[in-house]
Each structure stands twice: as structure tokens, then as C-alpha cells.
N, C-alpha and C positions, 0 to 999 in steps of 0.2 A: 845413347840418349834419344837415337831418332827413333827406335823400336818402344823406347818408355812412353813419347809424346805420341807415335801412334796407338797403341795399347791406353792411353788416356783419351784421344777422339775415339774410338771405339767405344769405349766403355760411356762415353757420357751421351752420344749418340743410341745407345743401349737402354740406357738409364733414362732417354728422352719417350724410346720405347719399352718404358718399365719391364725393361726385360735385367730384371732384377739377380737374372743366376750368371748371364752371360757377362752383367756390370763385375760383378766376386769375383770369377773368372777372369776377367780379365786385370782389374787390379790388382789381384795376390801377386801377379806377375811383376808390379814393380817394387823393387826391393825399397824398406821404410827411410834407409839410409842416403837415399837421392833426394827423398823430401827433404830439400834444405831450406826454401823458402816458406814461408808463413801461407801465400798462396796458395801454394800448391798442395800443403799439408792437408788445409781446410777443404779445398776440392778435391782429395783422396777420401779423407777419412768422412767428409760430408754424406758423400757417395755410398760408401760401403756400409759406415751408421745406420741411411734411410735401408737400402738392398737387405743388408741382414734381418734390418729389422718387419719388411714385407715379407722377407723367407722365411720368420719367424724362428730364425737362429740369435741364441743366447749372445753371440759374439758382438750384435748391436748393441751393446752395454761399455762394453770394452770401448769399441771407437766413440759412442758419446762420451765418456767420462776422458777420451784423450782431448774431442775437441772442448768441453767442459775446461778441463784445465789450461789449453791453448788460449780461449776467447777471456779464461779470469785474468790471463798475464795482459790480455788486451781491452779489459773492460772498461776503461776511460775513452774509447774512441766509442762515439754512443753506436755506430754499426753493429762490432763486436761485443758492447753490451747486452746488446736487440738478440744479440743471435746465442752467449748468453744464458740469458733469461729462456729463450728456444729450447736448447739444450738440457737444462737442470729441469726444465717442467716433462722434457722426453723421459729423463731420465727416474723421475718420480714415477711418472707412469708406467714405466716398466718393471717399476718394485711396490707394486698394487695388491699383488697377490699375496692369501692367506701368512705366507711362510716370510715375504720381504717385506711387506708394507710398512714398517717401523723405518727400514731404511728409504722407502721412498718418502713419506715423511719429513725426515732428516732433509733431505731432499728439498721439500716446500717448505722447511723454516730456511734453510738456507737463502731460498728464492726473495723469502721476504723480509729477509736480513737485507739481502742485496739492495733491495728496492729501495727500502727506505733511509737507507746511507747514500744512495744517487740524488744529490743536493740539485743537479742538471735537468731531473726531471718535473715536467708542469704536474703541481701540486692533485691536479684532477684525473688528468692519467695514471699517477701513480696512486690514489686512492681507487681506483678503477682498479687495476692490476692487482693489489693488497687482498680485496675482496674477491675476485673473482679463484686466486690463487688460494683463498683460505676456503673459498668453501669448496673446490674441489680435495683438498686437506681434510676436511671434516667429512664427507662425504666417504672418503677413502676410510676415517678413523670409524664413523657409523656401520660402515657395511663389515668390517672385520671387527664388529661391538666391541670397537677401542671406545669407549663413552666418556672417558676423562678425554681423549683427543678430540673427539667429535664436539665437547662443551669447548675447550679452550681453542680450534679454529673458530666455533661459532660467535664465541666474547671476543675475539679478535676481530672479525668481521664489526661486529656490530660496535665497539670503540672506534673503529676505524672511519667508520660510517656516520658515525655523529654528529659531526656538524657540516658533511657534505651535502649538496643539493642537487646534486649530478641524479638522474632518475633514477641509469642504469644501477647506480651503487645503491642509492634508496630501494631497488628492486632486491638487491642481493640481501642487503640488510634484511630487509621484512621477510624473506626464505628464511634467513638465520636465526632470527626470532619466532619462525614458526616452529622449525626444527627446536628449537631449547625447549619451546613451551610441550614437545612431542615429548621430550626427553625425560621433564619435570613430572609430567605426568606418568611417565613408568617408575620412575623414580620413589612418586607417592610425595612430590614436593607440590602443593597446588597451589600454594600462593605463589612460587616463582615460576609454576603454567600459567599463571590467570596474567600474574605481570608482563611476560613475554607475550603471548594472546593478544592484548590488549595494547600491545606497542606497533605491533604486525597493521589494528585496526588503525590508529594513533598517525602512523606514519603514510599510509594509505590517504588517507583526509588529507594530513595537512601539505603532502606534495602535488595529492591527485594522481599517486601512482595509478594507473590502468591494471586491473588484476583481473584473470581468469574468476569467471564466477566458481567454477566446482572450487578453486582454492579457497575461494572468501567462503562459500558453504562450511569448509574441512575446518576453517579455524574459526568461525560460532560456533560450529560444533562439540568442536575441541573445548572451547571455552566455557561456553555452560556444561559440557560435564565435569571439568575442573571446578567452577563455581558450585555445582551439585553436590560434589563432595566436600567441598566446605561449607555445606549448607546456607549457600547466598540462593535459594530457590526464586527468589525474585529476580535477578539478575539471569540465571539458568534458565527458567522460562523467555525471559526478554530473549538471550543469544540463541536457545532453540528456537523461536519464532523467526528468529534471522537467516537462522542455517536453512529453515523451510524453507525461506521464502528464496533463497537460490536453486534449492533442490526442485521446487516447483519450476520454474521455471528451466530449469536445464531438462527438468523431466517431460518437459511438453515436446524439447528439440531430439531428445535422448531417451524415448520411458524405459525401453531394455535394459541399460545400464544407469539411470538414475533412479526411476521408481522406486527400487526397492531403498533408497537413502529416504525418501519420502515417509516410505513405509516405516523405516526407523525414527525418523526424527520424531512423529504422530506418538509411536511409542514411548519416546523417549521423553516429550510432555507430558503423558499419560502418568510416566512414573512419579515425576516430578512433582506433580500436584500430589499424587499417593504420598510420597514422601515428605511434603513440603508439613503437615501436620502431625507426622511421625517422630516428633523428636520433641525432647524438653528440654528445662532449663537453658533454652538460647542454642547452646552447642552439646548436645549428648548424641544418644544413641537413633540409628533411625532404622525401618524396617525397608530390607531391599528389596527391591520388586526390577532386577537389572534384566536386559533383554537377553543376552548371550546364555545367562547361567539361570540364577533360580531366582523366584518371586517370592520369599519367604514371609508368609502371612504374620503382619504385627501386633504382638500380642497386650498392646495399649492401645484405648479406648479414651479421646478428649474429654470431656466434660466439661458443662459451664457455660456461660458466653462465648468461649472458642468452637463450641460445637458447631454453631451455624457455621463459622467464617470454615472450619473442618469439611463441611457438607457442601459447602460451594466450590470451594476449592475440587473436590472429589471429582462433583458433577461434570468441570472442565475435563479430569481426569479421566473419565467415563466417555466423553466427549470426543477425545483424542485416541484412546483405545479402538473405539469401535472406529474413525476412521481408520487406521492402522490395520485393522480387520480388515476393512475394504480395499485397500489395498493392496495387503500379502493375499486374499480370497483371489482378485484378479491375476496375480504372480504364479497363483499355486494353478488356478486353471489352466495356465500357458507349460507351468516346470515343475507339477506338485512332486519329484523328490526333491527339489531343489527347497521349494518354497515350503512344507509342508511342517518344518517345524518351526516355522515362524507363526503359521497359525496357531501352533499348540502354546508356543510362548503370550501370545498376544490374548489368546480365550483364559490361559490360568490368570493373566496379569485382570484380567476382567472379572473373573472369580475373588481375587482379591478386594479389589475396589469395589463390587458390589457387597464383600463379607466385612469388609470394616466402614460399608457404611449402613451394615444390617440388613439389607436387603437379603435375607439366606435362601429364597427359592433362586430368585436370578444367581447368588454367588454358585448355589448346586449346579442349579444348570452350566455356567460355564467351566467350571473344574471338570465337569461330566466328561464335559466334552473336549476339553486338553488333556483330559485322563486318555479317552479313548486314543488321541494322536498319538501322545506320547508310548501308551503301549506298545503301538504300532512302530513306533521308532527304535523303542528299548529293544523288541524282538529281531527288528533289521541290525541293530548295531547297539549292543548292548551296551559296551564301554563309553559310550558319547552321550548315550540318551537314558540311560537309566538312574541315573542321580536325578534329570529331569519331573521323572515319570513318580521317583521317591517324592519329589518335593511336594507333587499334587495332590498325591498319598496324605502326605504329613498333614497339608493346609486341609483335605477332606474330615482326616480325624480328630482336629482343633477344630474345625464349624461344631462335628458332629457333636463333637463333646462337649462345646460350651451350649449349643440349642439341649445336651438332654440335662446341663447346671442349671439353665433357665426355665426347665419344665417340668425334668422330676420323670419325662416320659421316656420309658427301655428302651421301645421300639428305635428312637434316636441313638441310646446307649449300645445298641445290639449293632449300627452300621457304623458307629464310632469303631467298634470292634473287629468289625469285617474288614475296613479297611486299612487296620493296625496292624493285622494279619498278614494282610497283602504287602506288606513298605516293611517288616519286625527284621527277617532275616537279609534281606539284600541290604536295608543300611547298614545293617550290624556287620557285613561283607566290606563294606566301603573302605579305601585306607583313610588315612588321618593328611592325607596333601593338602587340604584346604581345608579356611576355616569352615568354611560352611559346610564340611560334610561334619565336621566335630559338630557345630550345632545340629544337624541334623541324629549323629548317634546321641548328641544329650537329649534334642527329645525324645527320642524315642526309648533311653531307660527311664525319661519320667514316664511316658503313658505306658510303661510295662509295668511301675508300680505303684500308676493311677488303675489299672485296670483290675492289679493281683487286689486292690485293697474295695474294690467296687463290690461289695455284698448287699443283703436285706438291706444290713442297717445302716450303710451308708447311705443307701438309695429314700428310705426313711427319710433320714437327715436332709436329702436334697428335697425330697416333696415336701417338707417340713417349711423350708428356707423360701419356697415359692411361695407356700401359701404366708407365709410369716408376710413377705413383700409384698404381696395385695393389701392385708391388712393394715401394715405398715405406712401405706400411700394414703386410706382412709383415716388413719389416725393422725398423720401427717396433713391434709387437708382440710377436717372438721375443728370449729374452734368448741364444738361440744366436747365438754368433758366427759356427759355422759357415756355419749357414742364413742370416746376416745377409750372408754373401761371397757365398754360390751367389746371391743374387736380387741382391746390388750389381752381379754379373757379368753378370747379363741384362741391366740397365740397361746397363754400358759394353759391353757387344756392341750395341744398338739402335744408342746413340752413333755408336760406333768406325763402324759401317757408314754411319750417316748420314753423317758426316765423309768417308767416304773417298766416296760421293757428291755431300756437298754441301760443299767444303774450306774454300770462305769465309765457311760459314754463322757468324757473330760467336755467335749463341745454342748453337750447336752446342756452338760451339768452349769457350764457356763454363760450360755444362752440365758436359763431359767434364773439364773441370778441377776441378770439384766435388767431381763424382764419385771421379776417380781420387784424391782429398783424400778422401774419405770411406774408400773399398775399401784405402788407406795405411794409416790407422788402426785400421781392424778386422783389416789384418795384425799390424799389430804388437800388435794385442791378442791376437793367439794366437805371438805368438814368431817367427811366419814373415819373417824378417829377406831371405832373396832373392826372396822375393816383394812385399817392399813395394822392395827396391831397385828391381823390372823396373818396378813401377807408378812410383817416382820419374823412371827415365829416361823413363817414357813421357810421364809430367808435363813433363820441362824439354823434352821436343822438343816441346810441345805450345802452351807460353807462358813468355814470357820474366818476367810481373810474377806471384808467387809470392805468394798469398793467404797473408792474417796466420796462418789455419788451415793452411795447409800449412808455413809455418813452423814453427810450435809443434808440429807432428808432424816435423819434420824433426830440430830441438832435443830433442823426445823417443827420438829414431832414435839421438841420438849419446847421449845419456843411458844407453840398453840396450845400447848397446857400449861403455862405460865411460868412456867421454870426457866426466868428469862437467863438468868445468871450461869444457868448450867448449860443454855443454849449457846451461851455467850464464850465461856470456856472451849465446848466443842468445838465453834468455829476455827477460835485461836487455833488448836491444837492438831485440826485439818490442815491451816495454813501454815503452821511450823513443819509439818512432815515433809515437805516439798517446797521448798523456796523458789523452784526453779518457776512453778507455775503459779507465784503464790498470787499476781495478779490476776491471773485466770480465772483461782478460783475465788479472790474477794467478789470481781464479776457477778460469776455466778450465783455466790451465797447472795449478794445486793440484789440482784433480776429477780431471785425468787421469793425475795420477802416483800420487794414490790409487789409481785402478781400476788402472792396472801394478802397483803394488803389492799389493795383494790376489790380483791374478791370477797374482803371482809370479815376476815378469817383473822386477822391479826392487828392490834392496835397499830398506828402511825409508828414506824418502827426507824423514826428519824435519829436517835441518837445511834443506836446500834449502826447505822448505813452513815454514819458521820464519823465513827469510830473505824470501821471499814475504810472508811477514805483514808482517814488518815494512814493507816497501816500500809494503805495501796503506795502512799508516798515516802514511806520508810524505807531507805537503803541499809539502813547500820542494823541487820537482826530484826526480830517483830518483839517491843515491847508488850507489855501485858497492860489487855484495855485498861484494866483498873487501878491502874497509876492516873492514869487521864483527870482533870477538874474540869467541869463545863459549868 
């Protein structure tokens, strides 16, 4: 026994001089079978636990899960609880790794089994422990992307945390909710990002937790691009303005490693307005313009009283872009590989906002000029940067192609082509991993069979359409009838010639029936009755299916030659073909016998537009006017 107690002052005097091999050494020597007291057990197997586990021998497993089961037979003395709780947290950590971590784990639910069945302990300590031991749990589940354990530490956490007032646990909580909100967002959950986000700020305010600013940056951030994708763009601007205004500020203490957050956020308002008018019906589609991948030009155009609020919005957009310039320019000067395709990201994303707000020399220009980066990228690193370099492509030969729809002019149609050329074969190379390269191979078999179908006579047909919408804007502006003929008549002479060169054109053909239905009705709004006759024979040699508008001017034809009875019938029998729109068209047939009317053209045509009314208000079928008694 006196060789065991000396061989134990040795070893602990060893052990004081972390001389961790000579402590092994010296303990194997005493046989396990002497340990009879509870003591001594603890000061053997304590010893050799810590030693092994410094020598980073597996064997420190073994003697914690002895003293593990020793301290459970003793865990009502709250020492041996304390020490415990020490043990089960070593021993989780020591089963961290890719292949054990399930059973360390086990391990911290254990932990927090314990805890919370210890009725002894102050309710604040033990809410303190709960948390601190869950989110090392969740941590451990995150980093080996256990993502169901990583969620169910963090909701543990944060139930636990709920109605403490303790900082520190209010500190661990708002990690844990930042972490969820991280999660939800990969996920593709963004209303349960936005909610966690928002609990993170929530909890912050109302304890007055103290938070590192880069952290409060990371989760506005977080949060308006959460909100962004659910299309709260008001809210996402408000949180990106938030996250700036930490980024600024850290970037004044920091520019090397926060600038370029700076530089992102700028962008990332930029988008934001881009896309804040890109979408319909409240919740549809919107056109992405993301920093990391691609800026995909949106192929909708506002119209209306939204235009303005479209165009202000932009301009903040434009706004925010070019700071964003200014700041990856300064980045790229100091680490241009580093920085250099953030300026190619940020010039296309400028390209965009200047093309969907028409501006098309500024959008050339800057596509030019993200074309040129991006080549220069695609050629260094093909595989990263060439879908970039495609997508500039694409949005080049969508400007090009809609300025040569609006003009009719080749020279545009001929660089639409050149740069189709350039992007035809490497998308069509692309695999299908993402969706945006499938949209990109979808456009690109349209404009392969926009381009096979681009001949003479299509090209006709566009200068046709231009010129048709000059005229179109003057006959829409003058209340002259006169001047509303002489420019209908330049439209059906374009027509009329196209037709007698292109006879089967179907668009032609269906233009000039419009037309001659339009240039109909502004005869007869001046009286000229053999004139609108020569336009109706021109009409029936022209098509046999007789638009519901060329009806209703037909019906008015026999109205002004007195045949009120037979005008009278037609109308009926316009409005029996279509119930659906039958209001629409009582509407209309009423508008136009007022304007004949006023213009003098037709007696006071009150009973017939009283007959109308009533029909308007018929649900059950449309009877026949002439049952009516007035």
C-alpha cells in the first residue's frame, strides 16, 4: 500500500506539472482492485481521464464514462452533481466528430434531462446551463448538417428562454434565433426567416441586450433578403438601409474587411427597387437581378399610373448601383482579382436598370462594359464565370431586339444577331442544375426561331407596325374626324400593299380587317355612307368571319338609313352571341349611337338606348325587344 500512495504523490505532483505521460505511468501501476473507496476512485480515474485525454489517447473515454457512472450513483450530493454535469459535457465533446457525433449528442440530451429534473437547483442557473448546453448541441448538429438537430437544440433554446430575463440566456436566445432564421432561409421557408429575424431584433430592444454591430448588420441583412423574397420590398429596403448603416460604420473602423459588405448592401438596394416593380398581381413573378449569379433582364414593361411611381423607384435604384460602383472600383484598385467581378456584376445590374427604364444608349453602354469583364473572367475560369458572361449576352440580344421591334431598323437586327452568335453554342453546353440556366436555354431556342423566321417579310411587317403607331398616336389625339381618315388611310395603303405582296400573310390579312373596321366607323361618323359601303365590300372580299365590331357598325349602317327595325334585330343578335360580354357590348352599341347622335347623324335614339338598359339589367336570357310596351 505504501508503494500505491507513493506512486499516487508522484503522479499527482506530475499531473501538477502536466506531465501528462509520467501521470499514465505512473497510475497503470496501481491495480483498479485497491480502489475501494469512492475517493480515491475519483482521484485515479480523474487523473488519467484529464492525461489521456491531453495525450489525445481514445482511452479518455473509457475513464470519463467510469467517473460518468460513479458521480450518477452520487448525483444527489450537489458536488457530485457539479462534477456530473463536467463529465457528460467532456464526454459529448469527445464524440464531436463526423463518425460519433449522434452519440455525443445523446450525450447533451442526457445533460439536459439531468438538469431539469434537479428540483435543488436556482431556477436562473439552471435556465443558464439549458441554453448554453443546447446550443453547443446545435452547433455540433449544424456543423455535421444534422439540420433536424440543429432546429430542435435551437426551439429548445429558445422555449427555454422565454420568459427569462437573465441577459446572458436572452444573449443565447437571440443566437438561436438568428441561427433558425439562417436555416429557414436555406430551407426556402421565409416567413419562418422573417419571424425568427425579427425576434433576434424584438428581444434585443426590449432587454437592451448589448450586440456586436457586425452581428446586428448580418441579421437586417438576413432579414430584408428574406422579406425580398417574399416580396415585402418595403420592409427589405427599410432592413437593407439598416444593415448599411452598421456596415458604414464598422467599415470606417474596418474598410479591408467590411467595405466590401458596404459595397454589397448598395447593390442589394439597387436590386431591390429593380425588382420592387417587377412583379404583378400583388404576389407573382419577379425579374432577378441577384448579386452572386445573374441579372436577368425583365421582360415586362408597367404601364399607367404605375409608370411614374416604376421610374422613381428605379432612379433610387440607379442611385444605389452606382454607389456600389464606387465602391467595388476602390476594392478592385487595391485586389482587382479579387474585386473585378463584382464590377462586372454591378455595371450589368446598371445595364438592366437603365434597359427597363428605356434609357438604351446608357443600358449599351453598361452591358459593354460587364461584357468586356466578364469575358475576361470566362477566359480565366471558365466554369464560374461563363454563365455570367452568357447572361450579358442574352440581355444584349433582348435590348437589341426589341429597339430593331420599335424601329423596323436591320442595322439593330444585325447586332441582335451577332451577339446571339456569340451566347447560341456555350448555353446550349450548359447542364440543366439550375433553374436559371433552363431559362436561359429557353431563350435561347426562342431567338433561334425568332431569328430562322426574320426574312423580307417579316421585317415589312415590323416597319409596317412602326409606322402604323405614329399614325395611330395622331388619330388617337385629334378629335378631327377628318384627320382621323387621312392617317387611317396611310395605314390601309401600307396594308393594302403589303397584302397584294405578301397575300397569305394571316397578320396582314388580319390587321387590314381592323383597320378597314375602324376607317368604316369614322365614315360613318361624318355621313359618308358610299364610302363606308366601298370599305364594307372591301371588308367581305377580304374575310369571311365578321368581327363583333364590324357588326355593330354594320347594325349602325342600317340604323342611318332608316332601317331602324333591322338595326334593332342586329344589335339583339350581336348580344345573344356572347352573354359573357353582353354588357360590354350594350356599352358600346349605347356610346355609339350617342356620338351619331350629337353629330347629327341619327334621330334622338332614346327608345332604342332604353331598350338597351333594360336588357343590361336582364339576368334570366335576353328577351326580344319587341315584346316590350312603352
Amino acid at each position: 500500500m505504501k508503494n500505491i500512495n507513493r506512486n499516487f504523490e508522484l503522479a499527482y505532483e506530475s499531473f501538477l506539472n502536466h506531465d501528462y505521460v509520467k501521470v499514465i505511468e505512473l497510475l497503470r501501476e496501481i491495480p483498479e482492485n485497491v480502489l475501494t473507496e469512492t475517493e480515491d476512485k475519483v482521484a485515479v480515474w480523474e487523473m488519467l481521464a484529464h492525461s489521456y485525454y491531453e495525450t489525445m489517447d481514445e482511452k479518455s473515454v473509457d475513464y470519463y464514462k467510469k467517473l460518468a457512472g460513479l458521480y450518477e450513483s452520487l448525483k444527489d450530493d450537489s458536488q457530485h452533481f457539479t462534477n456530473l454535469v463536467r463529465v457528460l459535457e467532456k464526454l459529448a465533446e469527445l464524440h464531436d466528430d463526423e463518425e460519433h457525433f449522434k452519440t455525443g449528442l445523446k450525450y447533451y440530451d442526457k445533460l439536459i434531462k439531468l438538469i431539469e429534473s434537479n428540483e435543488d437547483l436556482d431556477k436562473q442557473i439552471k435556465e443558464e446551463m439549458i441554453v448554453k448546453i443546447g446550443m453547443k448541441a446545435a452547433v455540433v448538429s449544424e456543423e455535421n448538417n444534422y439540420i433536424y438537430g440543429a432546429k430542435k437544440y435551437y426551439k429548445k433554446i429558445t422555449d427555454s428562454a422565454r420568459f427569462s430575463a437573465n441577459p446572458e440566456v436572452k444573449r443565447i436566445q437571440i443566437q438561436a434565433h438568428y441561427q433558425l432564421g439562417n436555416i429557414f432561409i436555406e430551407e426556402s421557408k421565409m416567413f419562418d426567416a422573417i419571424r425568427n429575424f425579427k425576434k433576434v431584433i424584438k428581444i434585443k430592444d426590449e432587454y437592451n441586450i448589448p450586440l456586436n454591430p457586425g452581428f446586428l448588420a448580418a441579421t437586417y441583412n438576413n432579414l430584408a433578403i428574406s422579406s425580398k423574397i417574399e416580396f415585402y420590398f418595403t420592409d427589405a429596403v427599410k432592413y437593407f438601409k439598416e444593415s448599411l448603416k452598421y456596415y458604414l460604420q464598422l467599415a470606417k473602423e474596418n474598410p479591408e474587411e467590411y467595405l466590401p459588405f458596404v459595397g454589397l448592401t448598395y447593390n442589394n438596394l439597387g436590386n431591390t427597387y429593380v425588382e420592387k416593380f417587377d412583379v404583378r398581381d400583388e404576389i407573382d413573378t419577379f425579374g432577378v437581378s441577384s448579386f452572386s449569379g445573374f441579372g436577368i433582364l425583365s421582360a415586362q414593361r408597367t404601364e399607367g399610373p404605375q409608370k411614374m411611381l416604376q421610374v422613381l423607384d428605379k432612379e433610387e435604384g440607379v442611385t444605389f448601383y452606382k454607389k456600389a460602383l464606387d465602391v467595388f472600383q476602390k476594392l478592385y484598385e487595391k485586389h482587382p482579382e479579387q474585386y473585378e467581378h463584382y464590377l462586372g456584376t454591378v455595371k450589368h445590374n446598371l445595364g438592366i436598370i437603365h434597359d427597363e427604364l428605356e434609357r438604351y444608349d446608357e443600358a449599351i453602354k453598361w452591358y459593354e462594359e460587364a461584357l468586356k469583364i466578364r469575358e475576361r473572367l470566362a477566359k480565366k475560369s471558365p466554369e464560374i464565370f461563363t454563365p455570367d458572361k452568357l447572361v450579358t449576352l442574352l440581355n444584349l440580344v433582348t435590348l437589341y431586339q426589341n429597339l430593331f421591334e420599335q424601329s423596323g431598323n436591320t442595322e439593330l437586327l444585325n447586332k441582335a444577331k451577332k451577339y446571339f452568335e456569340q451566347a447560341e453554342k456555350e448555353v446550349m453546353n450548359l447542364d440543366d442544375s439550375l433553374p436559371v440556366f433552363q431559362t436561359m436555354k429557353s431563350e435561347t431556342a426562342y431567338f433561334k426561331d425568332y431569328f430562322n423566321k426574320v426574312n423580307e417579310e417579316y421585317i415589312n411587317v415590323v416597319k409596317y407596325k412602326n409606322k402604323k403607331n405614329s399614325s395611330k398616336e395622331v388619330i388617337n389625339e385629334t378629335l378631327d374626324v377628318n384627320k382621323k381618315i387621312l392617317h387611317q388611310c396611310e395605314i390601309i395603303g401600307l396594308l393594302e400593299d403589303l397584302h397584294h405582296k405578301y397575300p397569305e400573310n394571316e397578320f396582314i390579312k388580319n390587321e387590314l380587317s381592323v383597320e378597314y373596321t375602324n376607317i368604316f366607323w369614322f365614315y360613318l361618323r361624318l355621313g359618308k355612307m358610299d364610302e363606308a359601303g366601298k370599305i364594307k365590300e372591301k371588308y367581305f372580299n377580304m374575310t369571311e368571319n365578321i368581327s363583333k365590331e364590324m357588326l355593330i357598325n354594320l347594325a349602325h349602317m342600317k340604323y342611318m338609313e332608316g332601317k331602324i327595325e333591322e338595326a334593332e334585330k342586329d344589335y339583339i343578335d350581336i348580344i345573344k352571341k356572347d352573354n359573357i360580354t353582353k354588357n360590354e357590348t350594350i356599352n358600346l352599341i349605347k356610346n355609339d349611337l350617342q356620338l351619331l347622335h350629337l353629330e347629327g347623324l341619327i334621330e334622338k335614339p332614346f327608345e332604342i338606348v332604353s331598350k338597351l338598359d333594360i336588357l343590361n339589367k336582364t339576368d334570366n336570357g335576353i328577351p326580344g325587344i319587341g315584346n316590350f310596351i312603352y
